[in-house]
C-alpha positions in Angstrom: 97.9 113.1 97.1 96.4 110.3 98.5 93.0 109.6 97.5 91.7 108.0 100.7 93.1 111.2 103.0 91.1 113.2 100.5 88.1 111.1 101.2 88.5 111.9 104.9 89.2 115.3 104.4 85.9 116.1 102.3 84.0 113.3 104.8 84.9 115.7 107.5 83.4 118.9 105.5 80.5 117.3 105.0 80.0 116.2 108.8 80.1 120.0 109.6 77.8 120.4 106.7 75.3 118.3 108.0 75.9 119.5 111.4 75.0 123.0 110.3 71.9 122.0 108.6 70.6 120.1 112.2 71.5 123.2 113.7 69.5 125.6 111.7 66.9 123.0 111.6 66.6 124.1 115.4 66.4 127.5 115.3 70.0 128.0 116.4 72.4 130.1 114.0 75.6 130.2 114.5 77.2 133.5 112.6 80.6 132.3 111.8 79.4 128.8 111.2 78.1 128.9 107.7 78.5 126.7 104.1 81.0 129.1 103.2 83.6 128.6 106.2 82.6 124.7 105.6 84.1 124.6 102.1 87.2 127.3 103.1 88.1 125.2 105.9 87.7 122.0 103.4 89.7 123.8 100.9 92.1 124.9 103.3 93.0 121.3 104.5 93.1 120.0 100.9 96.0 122.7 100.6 97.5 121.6 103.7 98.0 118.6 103.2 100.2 118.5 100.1 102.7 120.5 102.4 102.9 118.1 105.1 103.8 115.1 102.7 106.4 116.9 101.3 108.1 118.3 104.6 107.6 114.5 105.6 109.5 113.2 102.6 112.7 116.0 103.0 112.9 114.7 106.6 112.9 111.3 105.3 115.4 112.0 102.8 117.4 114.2 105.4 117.9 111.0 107.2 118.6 108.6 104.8 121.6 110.8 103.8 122.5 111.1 107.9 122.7 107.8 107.9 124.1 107.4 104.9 127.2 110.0 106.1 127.8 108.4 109.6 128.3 105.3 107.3 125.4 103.0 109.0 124.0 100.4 107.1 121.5 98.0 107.7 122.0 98.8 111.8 125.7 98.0 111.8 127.9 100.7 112.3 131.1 101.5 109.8 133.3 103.6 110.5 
């Protein structure tokens, strides 16, 4: 996986982090807003995100060999 989406995802994590901490810093409490549902949701994109790379590359793939079938090559047609 790509390192620098992983930096975004945990940089993301630890906005809401740090948002919950201001939060209680004020008094306010938010029940299902808490370190644990942080990190799940964290964890939960890290997952994600390995799944949408490779549906990405099967579509890529899928249409290589379209292409590939019609016989078009380099934008001209065959046929």
């Amino acid at each position: 996986m790509n390192d620098k989406l992983k930096q975004y995802i945990r940089l993301n994590g630890g906005v809401l982090g740090g948002t919950l901490l201001f939060l209680q810093s004020m008094d306010i409490e938010l029940v299902h807003f808490k370190e644990e549902t942080i990190q799940v949701f964290t964890d939960m994109l890290l997952s994600f995100v390995p799944l949408a790379l490779v549906a990405y590359g099967i579509k890529k793939f899928n249409i290589k060999l379209q292409v590939k079938k019609a016989g078009i090559q380099n934008g001209n047609e065959r046929g």
